[in-house]
N, C-alpha and C positions, 0 to 999 in steps of 0.2 A: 841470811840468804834470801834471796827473790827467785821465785816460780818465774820462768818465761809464760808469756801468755796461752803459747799453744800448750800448754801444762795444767792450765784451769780445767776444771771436771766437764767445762760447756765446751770445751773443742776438743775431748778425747774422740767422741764419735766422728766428729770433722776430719781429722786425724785417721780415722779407723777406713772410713771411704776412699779418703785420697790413697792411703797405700795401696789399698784392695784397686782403685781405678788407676791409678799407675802401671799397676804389674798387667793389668788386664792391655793397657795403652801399650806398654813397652815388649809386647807379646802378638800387637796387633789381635788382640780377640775381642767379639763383640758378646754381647748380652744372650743372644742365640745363639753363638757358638759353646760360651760359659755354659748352657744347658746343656746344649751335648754332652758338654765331655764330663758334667757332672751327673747325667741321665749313664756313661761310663761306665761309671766307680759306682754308680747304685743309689743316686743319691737323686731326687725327683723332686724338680724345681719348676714353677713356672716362670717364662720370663717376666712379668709384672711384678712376681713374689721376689727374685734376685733384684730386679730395677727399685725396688724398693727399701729392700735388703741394705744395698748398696749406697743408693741415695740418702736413706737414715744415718747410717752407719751404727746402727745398732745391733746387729748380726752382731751371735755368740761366735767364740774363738773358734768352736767347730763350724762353723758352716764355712771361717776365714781356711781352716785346716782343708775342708773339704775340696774350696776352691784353687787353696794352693795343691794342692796336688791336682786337681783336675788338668789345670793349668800346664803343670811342671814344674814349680819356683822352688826351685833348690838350695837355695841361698836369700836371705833376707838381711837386708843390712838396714839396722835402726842408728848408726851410731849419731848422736847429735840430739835424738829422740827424748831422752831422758836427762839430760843435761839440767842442773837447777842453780 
């Protein structure tokens, strides 16, 4: 069997950004709003710290948890993701 590319250990984070700036794209939320509504739920971001966060894409699965619920993402659909 053959890994797809986006599968290598070097584009999980790659990976990890585009979903998180997707759902934020397809939400219409910006950087400053993300603060908001994670300042919300209790959770104390600056925008530079999420711009960064995001841009890496190395943010733990809680801060992805934290977001999606700020957000509202109810529903995540990876299917295709894990494919080998």
């Amino acid at each position: 069997m053959m890994i797809k590319d986006w599968a290598m250990p070097s584009n999980w984070n790659h990976l990890a950004s585009n979903i998180l700036k997707a759902e934020l794209k397809r939400k219409a939320i910006s950087y400053e709003q993300l603060k908001e509504k994670l300042a919300m739920i209790g959770i104390d971001e600056t925008i530079n710290s999420i711009k960064n966060k995001i841009g890496r894409g190395t943010f733990q699965f809680a801060f992805f948890l934290q977001c999606a619920t700020a957000i509202g993402i109810k529903n995540l659909h990876l299917e295709g993701l894990a494919e080998i």
